[in-house]
N, C-alpha and C positions, 0 to 999 in steps of 0.2 A: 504494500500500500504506500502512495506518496506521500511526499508530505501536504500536497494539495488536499487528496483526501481526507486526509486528517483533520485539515480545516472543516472542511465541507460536516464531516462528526460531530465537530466541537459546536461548529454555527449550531447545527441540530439538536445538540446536548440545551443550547443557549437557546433555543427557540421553544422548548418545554416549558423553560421557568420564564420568561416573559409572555408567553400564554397564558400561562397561568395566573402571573402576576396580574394582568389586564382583567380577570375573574375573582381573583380574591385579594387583590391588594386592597387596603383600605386605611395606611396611614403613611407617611410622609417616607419612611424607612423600605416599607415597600412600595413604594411608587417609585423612589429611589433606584430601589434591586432591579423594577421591572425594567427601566430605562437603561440601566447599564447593560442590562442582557438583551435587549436588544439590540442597544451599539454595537455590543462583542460581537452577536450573533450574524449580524450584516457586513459590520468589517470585515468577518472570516470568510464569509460567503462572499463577499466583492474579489477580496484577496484569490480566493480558490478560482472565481470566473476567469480572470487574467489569464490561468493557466492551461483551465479545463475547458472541456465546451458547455457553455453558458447553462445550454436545455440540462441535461445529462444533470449538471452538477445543485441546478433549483429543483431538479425534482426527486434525487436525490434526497437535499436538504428536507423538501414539504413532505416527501415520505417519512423519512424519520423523524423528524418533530412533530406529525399528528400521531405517528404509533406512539412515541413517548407519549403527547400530551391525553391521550387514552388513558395507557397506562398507569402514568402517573394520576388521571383521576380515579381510577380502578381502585389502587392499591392506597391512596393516601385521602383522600376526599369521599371517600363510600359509594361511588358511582357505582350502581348495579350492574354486575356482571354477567354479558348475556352474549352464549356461544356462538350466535351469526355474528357478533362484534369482533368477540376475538377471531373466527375464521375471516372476516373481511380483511382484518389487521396481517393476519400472517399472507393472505393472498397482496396485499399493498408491499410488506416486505420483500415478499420473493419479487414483484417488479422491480421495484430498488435495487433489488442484489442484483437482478439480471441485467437492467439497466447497467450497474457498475460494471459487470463484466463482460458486456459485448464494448462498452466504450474505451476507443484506443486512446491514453493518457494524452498522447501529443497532435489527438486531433485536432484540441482547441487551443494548442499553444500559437503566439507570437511570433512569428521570424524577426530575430534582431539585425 
């Protein structure tokens, strides 16, 4: 895995918790948290576009930040947990992964 991707994760990891923050933030500290994981999360994702091809690497990113922001309501906020949810969830992942792995890393790169 590149270091591109890597980003494209981390953007994802950051794009959970200001979802969520936009849903339950409700005082000055997390309003706070939600903004800076947004910055993070766009930065890394702008950063990762530069190198990767653009589609590939936002869809990517919106695959895995809506499986987490599931998840993460699943397991931490009590959202009912119901088996077409999670089968939709693992059918969106496997696009993601498949997506990653037909995508040649330096199709979206720059010529310097």
């Amino acid at each position: 895995m590149t270091k591109e991707w890597t980003k494209v994760f981390i953007a994802a990891f950051f794009e959970v918790f200001w979802v969520i923050g936009l849903k339950h933030a409700d005082d000055i500290w997390t309003w706070a948290g939600t903004a800076v994981a947004i910055f993070v999360s766009f930065y890394l994702l702008i950063m990762a576009g530069n190198k990767l091809p653009v589609g590939t690497a936002y869809a990517v990113f919106v695959g895995m930040g809506t499986a987490g922001t599931v998840l993460s309501e699943i397991l931490f906020f009590g959202e009912p947990v119901k088996i077409v949810k999670l089968l939709l969830i693992l059918v969106l992942l496997a696009g993601v992964i498949g997506l990653k792995l037909v995508t040649d890393n330096t199709e979206g790169e720059k010529s310097s």
